[in-house]
C-alpha positions as CSV (number, residue, x, y, z in Angstrom):
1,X,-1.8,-105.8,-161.6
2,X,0.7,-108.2,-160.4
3,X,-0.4,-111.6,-160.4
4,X,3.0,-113.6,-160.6
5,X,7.2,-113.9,-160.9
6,X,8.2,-116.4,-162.8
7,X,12.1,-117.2,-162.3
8,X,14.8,-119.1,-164.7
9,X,17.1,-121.2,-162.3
10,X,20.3,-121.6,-163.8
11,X,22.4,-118.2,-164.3
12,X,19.3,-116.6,-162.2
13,X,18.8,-118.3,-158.8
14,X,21.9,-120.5,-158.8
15,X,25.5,-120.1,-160.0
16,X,25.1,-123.2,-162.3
17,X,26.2,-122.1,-166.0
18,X,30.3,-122.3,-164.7
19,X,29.5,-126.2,-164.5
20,X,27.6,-126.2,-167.4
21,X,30.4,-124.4,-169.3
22,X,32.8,-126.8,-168.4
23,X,30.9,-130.1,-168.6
24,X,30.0,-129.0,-172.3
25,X,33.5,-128.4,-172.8
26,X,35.2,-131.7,-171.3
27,X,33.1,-133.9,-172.9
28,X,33.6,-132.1,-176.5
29,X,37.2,-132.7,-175.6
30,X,36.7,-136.3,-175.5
31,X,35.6,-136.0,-178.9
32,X,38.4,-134.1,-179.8
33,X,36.5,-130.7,-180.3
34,X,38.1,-127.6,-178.5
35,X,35.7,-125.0,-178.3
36,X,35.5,-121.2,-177.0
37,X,33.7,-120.5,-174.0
38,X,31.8,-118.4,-176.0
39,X,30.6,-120.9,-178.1
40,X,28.2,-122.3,-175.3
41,X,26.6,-118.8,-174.7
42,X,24.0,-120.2,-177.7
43,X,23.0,-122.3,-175.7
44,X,21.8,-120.9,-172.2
45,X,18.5,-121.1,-171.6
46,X,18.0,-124.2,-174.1
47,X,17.3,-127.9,-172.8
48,X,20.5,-130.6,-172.8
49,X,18.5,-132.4,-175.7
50,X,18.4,-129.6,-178.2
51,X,21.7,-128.6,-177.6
52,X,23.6,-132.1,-177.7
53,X,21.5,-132.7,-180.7
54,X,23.0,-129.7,-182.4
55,X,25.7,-129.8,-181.0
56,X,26.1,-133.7,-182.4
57,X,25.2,-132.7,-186.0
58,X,27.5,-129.6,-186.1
59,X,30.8,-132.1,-184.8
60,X,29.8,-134.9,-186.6
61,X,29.9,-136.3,-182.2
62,X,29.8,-140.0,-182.5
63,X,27.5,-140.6,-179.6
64,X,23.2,-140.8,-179.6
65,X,22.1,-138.0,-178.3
66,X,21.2,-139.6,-175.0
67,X,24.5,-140.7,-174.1
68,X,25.6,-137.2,-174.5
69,X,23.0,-135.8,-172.2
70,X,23.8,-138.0,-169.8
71,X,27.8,-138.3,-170.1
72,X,27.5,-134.4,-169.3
73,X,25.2,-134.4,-166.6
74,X,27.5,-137.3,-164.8
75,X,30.7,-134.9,-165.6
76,X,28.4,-131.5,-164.3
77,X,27.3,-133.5,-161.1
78,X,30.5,-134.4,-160.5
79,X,31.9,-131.0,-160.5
80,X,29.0,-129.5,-158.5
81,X,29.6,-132.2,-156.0
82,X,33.3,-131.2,-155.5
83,X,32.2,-127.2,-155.5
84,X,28.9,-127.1,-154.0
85,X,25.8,-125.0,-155.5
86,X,25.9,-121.5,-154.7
87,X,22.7,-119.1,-155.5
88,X,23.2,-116.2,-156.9
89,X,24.3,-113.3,-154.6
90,X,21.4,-111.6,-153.3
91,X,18.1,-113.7,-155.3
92,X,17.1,-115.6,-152.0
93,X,16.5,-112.5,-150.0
94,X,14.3,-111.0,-153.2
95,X,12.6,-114.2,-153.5
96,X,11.7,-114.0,-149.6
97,X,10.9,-110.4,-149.8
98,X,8.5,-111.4,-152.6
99,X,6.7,-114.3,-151.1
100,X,6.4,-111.8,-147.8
101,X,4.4,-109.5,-150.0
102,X,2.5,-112.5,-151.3
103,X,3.1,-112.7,-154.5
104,X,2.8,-116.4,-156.1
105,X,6.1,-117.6,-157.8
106,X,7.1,-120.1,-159.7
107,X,10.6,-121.7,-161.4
108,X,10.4,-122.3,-165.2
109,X,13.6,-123.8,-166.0
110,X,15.0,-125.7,-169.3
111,X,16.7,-128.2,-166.5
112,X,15.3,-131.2,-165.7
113,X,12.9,-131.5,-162.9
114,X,15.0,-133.6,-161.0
115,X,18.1,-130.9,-161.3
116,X,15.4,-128.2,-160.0
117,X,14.1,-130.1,-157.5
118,X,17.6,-131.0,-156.3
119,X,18.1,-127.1,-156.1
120,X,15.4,-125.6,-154.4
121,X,16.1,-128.1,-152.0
122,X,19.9,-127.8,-151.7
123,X,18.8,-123.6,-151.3
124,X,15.9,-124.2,-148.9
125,X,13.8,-122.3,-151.0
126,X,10.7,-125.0,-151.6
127,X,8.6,-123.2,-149.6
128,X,8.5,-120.3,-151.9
129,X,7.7,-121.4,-154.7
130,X,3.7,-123.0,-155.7
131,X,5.2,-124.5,-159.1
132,X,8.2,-125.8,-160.9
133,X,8.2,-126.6,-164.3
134,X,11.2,-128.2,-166.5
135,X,11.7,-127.5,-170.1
136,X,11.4,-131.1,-170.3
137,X,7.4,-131.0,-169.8
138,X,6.7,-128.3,-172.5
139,X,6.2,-128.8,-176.3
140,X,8.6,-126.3,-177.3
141,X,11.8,-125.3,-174.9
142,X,12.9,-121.6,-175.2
143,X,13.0,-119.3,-176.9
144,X,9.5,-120.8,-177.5
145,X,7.3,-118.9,-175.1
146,X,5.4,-122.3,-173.6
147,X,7.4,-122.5,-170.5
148,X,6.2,-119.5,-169.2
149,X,2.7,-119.9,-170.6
150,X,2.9,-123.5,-168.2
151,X,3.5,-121.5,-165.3
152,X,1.6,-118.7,-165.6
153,X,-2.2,-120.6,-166.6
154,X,-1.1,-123.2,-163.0
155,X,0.0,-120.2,-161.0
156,X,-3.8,-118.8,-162.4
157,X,-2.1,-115.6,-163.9
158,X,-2.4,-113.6,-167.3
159,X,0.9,-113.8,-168.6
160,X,0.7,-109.8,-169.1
161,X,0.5,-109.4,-165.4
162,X,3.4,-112.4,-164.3
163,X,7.1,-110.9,-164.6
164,X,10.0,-112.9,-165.6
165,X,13.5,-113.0,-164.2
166,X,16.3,-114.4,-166.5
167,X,19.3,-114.5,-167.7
168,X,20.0,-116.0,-171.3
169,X,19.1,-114.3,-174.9
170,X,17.0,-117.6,-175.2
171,X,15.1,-116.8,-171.8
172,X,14.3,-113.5,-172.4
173,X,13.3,-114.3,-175.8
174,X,10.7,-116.5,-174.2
175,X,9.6,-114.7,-172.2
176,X,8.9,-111.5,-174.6
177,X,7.2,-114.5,-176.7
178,X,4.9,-115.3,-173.9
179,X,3.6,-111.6,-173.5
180,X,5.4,-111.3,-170.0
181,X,7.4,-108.4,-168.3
182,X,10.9,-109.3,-168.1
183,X,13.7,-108.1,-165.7
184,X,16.9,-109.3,-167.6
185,X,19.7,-110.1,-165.0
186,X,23.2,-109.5,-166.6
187,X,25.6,-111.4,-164.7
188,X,29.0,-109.4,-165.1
189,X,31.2,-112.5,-164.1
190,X,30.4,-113.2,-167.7
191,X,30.5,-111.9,-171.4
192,X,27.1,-110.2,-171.8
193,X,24.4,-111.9,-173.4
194,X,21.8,-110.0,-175.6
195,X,19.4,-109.1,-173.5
196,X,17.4,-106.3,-175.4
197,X,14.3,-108.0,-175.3
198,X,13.9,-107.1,-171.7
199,X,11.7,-104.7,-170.4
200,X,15.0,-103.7,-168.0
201,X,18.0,-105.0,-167.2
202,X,19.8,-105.5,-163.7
203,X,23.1,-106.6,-162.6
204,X,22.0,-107.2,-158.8
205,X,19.1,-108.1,-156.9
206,X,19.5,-106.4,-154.1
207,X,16.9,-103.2,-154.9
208,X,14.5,-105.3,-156.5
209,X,11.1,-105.9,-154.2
210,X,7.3,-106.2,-155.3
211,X,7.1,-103.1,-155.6
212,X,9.1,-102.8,-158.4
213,X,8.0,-106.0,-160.4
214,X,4.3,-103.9,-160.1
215,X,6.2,-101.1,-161.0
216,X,7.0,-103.1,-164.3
217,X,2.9,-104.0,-164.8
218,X,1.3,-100.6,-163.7
């Protein structure tokens, strides 16, 4: 049975990982590191903290790792400001259609749970949601499964019966970890990531419905 949906943010609800590319990016520039976009795929899913700090030790980046958390979120505000957030097309209406059927959800996200906050309220999309969770209030941030064990034991859920939507190798990996179905949403604006851990993979959310995540328990 169907007891919960348990959604990433970034990459899954809203078209956040083009800043995140490029925030990553500009400030490794200032350091004088040039870097493929490709190189930052690694990292989806993870928080800023264990990223900068390996990023930091693989540059030899002259910075605590504080300073480069927050010198990247000033730069990836910045360029959301100028742009504006954007969800991801067609997630809203599946959200809505899954809260009409009355099933509880819940945002796990490696942000910080001021960034999430910030963008369920940018999206108007608090009311569907009973719990947020940042990777930031967890022992372990993904691929760890403990994310996903956090929402599922406050949404009251068996993590065998919650589904998971996301969108990074790291997520998925998570989420597999945490004995949850998985819908793995490939984004094709981007290289593919390695999804294989997912029970299935989409490209679009315009199909999926309750129905379906049940379909993925039963």
């Amino acid at each position: 049975m169907l007891e919960a949906v348990l959604f990433d943010m970034d990459g899954v609800i809203i078209d956040t990982e083009p800043f995140f590319l490029r925030s990553e990016s500009m400030l490794l520039k200032e350091f004088g590191v040039d870097t493929e976009l490709e190189y930052h795929f690694r990292y989806q899913g993870t928080t800023h903290e264990y990223m900068w700090e390996t990023m930091k030790n693989e540059f030899n980046l002259d910075a605590p790792v504080g300073e480069l958390v927050e010198r990247a979120n000033v730069i990836r505000n910045r360029l959301m400001e100028e742009d504006g957030l954007q969800p991801i097309p067609g997630v809203i209406p599946f959200i809505a259609r899954l809260h009409e059927a009355g099933v509880p959800l819940a945002i796990a996200s490696s942000s910080p749970l001021t960034d999430i906050q910030k963008a369920v309220r940018s999206l108007d999309i608090e009311k569907y949601f009973s719990y947020l969770v940042s990777g930031e209030s967890v022992a372990h941030s993904k691929p760890a499964p403990d994310i996903f064990l956090d929402a599922a034991e406050n949404l009251k859920a068996t993590p065998e019966n919650c589904v998971v939507i996301e969108d990074s190798r790291n997520g998925v990996a998570s989420a597999h970890a945490a004995g949850c179905k998985c819908i793995g949403f490939r984004n094709l604006e981007f290289p593919p990531q390695d999804l294989s851990l997912a029970t299935v993979i989409v490209t679009d959310f315009s199909d999926l419905d309750a129905d379906y995540c049940r379909a993925l328990i039963d």
